[in-house]
C-alpha positions as CSV (number, residue, x, y, z in Angstrom):
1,X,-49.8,97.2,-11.2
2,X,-51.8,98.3,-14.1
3,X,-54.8,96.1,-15.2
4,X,-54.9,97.1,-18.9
5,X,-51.1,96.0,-19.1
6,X,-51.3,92.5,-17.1
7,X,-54.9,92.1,-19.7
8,X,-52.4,93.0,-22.4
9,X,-49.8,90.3,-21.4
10,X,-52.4,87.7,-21.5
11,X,-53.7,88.7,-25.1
12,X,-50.1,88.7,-26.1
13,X,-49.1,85.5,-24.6
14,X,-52.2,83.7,-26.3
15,X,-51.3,85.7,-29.6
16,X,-47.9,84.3,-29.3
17,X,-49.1,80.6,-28.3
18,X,-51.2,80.4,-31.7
19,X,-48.6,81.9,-34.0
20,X,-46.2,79.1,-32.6
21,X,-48.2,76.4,-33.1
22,X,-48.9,77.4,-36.8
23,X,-45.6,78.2,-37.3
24,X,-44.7,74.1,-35.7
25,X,-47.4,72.7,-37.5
26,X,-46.5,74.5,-41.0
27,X,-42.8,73.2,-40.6
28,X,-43.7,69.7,-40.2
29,X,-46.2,69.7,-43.2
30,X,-43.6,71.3,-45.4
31,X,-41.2,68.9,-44.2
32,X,-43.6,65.9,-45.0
33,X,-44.4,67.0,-48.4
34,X,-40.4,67.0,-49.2
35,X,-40.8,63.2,-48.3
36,X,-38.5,61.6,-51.3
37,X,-36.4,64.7,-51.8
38,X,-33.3,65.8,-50.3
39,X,-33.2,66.2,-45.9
40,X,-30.8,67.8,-43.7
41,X,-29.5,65.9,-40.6
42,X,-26.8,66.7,-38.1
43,X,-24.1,63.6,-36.9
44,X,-21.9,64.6,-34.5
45,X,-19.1,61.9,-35.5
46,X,-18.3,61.0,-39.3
47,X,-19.4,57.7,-40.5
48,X,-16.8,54.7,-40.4
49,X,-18.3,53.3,-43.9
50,X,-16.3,55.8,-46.3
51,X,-14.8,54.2,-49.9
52,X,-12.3,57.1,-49.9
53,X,-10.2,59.0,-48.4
54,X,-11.7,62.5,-47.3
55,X,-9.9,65.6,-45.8
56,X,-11.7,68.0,-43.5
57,X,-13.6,70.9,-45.2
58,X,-15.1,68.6,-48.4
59,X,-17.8,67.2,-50.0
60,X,-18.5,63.4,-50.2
61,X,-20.6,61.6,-51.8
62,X,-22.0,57.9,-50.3
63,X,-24.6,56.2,-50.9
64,X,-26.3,58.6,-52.4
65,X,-25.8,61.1,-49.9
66,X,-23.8,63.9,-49.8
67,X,-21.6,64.6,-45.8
68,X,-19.9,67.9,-45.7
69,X,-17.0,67.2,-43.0
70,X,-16.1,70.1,-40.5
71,X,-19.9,71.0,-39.8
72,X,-21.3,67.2,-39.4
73,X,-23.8,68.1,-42.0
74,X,-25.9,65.0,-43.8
75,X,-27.5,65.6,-46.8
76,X,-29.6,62.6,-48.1
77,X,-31.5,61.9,-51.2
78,X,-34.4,59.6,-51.2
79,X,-35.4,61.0,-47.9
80,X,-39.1,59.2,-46.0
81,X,-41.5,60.5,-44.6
82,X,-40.6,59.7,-40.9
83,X,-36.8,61.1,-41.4
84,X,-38.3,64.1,-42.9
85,X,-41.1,64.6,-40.0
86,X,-38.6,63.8,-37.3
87,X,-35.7,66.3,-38.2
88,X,-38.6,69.1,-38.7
89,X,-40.2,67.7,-35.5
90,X,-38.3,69.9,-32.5
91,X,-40.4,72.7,-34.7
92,X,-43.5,70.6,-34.2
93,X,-43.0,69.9,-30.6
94,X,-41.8,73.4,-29.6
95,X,-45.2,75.0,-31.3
96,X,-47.7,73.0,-29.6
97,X,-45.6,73.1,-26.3
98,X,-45.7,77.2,-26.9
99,X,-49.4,76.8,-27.6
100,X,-50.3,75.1,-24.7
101,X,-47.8,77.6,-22.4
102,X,-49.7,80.8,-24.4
103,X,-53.1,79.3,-23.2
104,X,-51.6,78.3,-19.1
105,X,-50.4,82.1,-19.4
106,X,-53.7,83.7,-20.5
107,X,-55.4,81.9,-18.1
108,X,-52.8,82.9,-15.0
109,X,-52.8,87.0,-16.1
110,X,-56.5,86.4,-16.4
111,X,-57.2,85.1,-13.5
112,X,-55.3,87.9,-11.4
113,X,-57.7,90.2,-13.2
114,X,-60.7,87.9,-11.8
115,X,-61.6,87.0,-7.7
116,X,-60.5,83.9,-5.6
117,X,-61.9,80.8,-7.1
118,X,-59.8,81.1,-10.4
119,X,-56.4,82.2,-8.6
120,X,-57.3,78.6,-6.9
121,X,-55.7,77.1,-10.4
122,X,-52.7,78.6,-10.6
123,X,-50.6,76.6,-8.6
124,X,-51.4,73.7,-11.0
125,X,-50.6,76.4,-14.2
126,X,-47.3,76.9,-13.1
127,X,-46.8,73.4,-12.5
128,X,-47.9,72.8,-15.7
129,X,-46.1,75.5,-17.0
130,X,-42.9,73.9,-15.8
131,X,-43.9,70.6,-17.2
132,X,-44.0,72.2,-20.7
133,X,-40.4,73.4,-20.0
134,X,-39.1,70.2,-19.3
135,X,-40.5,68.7,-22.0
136,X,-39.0,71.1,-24.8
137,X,-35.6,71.3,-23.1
138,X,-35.4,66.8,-23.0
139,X,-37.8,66.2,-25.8
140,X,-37.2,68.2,-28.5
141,X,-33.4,67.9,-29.6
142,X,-34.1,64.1,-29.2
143,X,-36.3,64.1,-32.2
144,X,-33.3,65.1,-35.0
145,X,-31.1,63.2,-33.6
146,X,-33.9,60.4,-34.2
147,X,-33.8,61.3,-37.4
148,X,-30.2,61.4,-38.2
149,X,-30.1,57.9,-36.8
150,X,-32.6,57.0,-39.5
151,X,-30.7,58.3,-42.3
152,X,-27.5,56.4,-41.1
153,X,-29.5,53.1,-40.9
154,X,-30.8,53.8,-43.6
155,X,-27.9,54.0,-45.6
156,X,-25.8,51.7,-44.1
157,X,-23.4,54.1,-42.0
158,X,-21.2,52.5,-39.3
159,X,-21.0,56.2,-38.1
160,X,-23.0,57.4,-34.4
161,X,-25.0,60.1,-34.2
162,X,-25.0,60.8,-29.8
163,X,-28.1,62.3,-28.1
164,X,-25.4,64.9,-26.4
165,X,-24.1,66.6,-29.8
166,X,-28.2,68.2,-29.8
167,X,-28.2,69.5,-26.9
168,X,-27.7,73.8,-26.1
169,X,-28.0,76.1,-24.0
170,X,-31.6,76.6,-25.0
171,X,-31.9,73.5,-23.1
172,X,-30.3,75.3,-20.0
173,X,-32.3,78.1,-19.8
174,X,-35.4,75.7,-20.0
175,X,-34.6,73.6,-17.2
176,X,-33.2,76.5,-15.3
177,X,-37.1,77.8,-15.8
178,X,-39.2,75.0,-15.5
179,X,-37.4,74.4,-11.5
180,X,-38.3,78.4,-11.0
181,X,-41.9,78.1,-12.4
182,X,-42.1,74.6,-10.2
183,X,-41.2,76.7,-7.4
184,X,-43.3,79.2,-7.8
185,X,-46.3,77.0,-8.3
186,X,-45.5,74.7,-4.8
187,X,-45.6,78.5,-3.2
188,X,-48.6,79.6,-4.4
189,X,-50.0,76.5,-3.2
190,X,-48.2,76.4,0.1
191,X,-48.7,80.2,0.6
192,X,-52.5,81.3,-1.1
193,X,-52.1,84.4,0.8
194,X,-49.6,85.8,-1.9
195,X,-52.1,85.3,-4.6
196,X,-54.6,86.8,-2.9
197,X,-52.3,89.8,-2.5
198,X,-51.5,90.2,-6.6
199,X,-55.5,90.4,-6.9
200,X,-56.3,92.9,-3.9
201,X,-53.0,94.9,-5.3
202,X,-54.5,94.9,-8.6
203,X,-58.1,95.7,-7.6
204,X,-56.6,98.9,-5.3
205,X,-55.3,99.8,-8.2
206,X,-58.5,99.8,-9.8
207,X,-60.3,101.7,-7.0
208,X,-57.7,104.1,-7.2
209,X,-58.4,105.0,-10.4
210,X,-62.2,104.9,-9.8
């Protein structure tokens, strides 16, 4: 294994880290400042409380908000600050989540560059790692769905928005990771011998070229 490629990989996962949690932090804020203004929520079944009659494919307006049927698309005016901060706050969540996995990954490609007493730590980083994981793939679609059951209190919709509708296959993917990373942490611990023969891989590899 090259040593300028895994030193690479941890620059790059830090890199990456930082621009996420800008980019989570920025979405928030802008969604914040829109406080009053028009925001965006998803509701997976149309609200009971309708004065007319609507047909599939069109534009209501209730309560001062307009629901496009066919895609379960709110649009409401007079929006707060906590609907607005909850339907940007998957972004939120998802960039400090990311920053926080850019500085576990640094650390673990690091550390194989580095002797025994930091590859002690890495168990706990993929642990951690997996953590992270879980937290994105059960946290994060929660939070619109929060705020879409804001908007419909707050306008007086008899409508349900369920927790399912936000889930993907993002979600999937996530969990599917966090159990591999969880394994590979609980055999790093179980099995220190493996780490120990990334680093004398690594550092042959640096004789080699010596």
């Amino acid at each position: 294994m090259n040593r300028a490629l895994v030193g690479w990989f941890a620059s790059l996962s830090l890199l990456a880290g930082i621009v996420a949690a800008i980019w989570g932090l920025a979405s928030a804020i802008k969604g914040a400042g829109q406080a009053h203004g028009v925001v965006a929520v998803h509701c997976r079944d149309i609200p009971h409380k309708l004065p007319i009659e609507v047909s599939s494919g069109s534009d209501i307006s209730v309560a001062g908000a307009v629901y496009t049927i066919g895609d379960g698309t709110l649009l409401a005016a007079n929006s707060t600050v906590a609907e607005q901060i909850a339907a940007h706050g998957d972004d939120l969540l998802m960039g400090i989540c990311a920053f926080a996995a850019g500085v576990l990954l640094y650390r673990l490609f690091r550390s194989f560059l580095q002797g025994q007493p930091s590859l002690g730590r890495n168990p706990a980083r993929l642990t951690w790692l997996a953590a992270l994981c879980l937290t994105v793939a059960a946290a994060a679609p929660l939070l619109p769905f929060h705020a879409s059951s804001l908007v419909v209190d707050r306008l007086g919709f008899t409508g349900s928005c369920p927790a399912v509708a936000v889930y993907s296959g993002t979600s999937v993917v996530l969990i599917f990771g966090a159990v591999i990373l969880f394994a590979l942490g609980e055999l790093a611990r179980n099995r220190p011998e493996l780490m120990e023969a990334c680093r004398r891989a690594l550092n042959g590899d640096q004789q080699r070229h010596l």
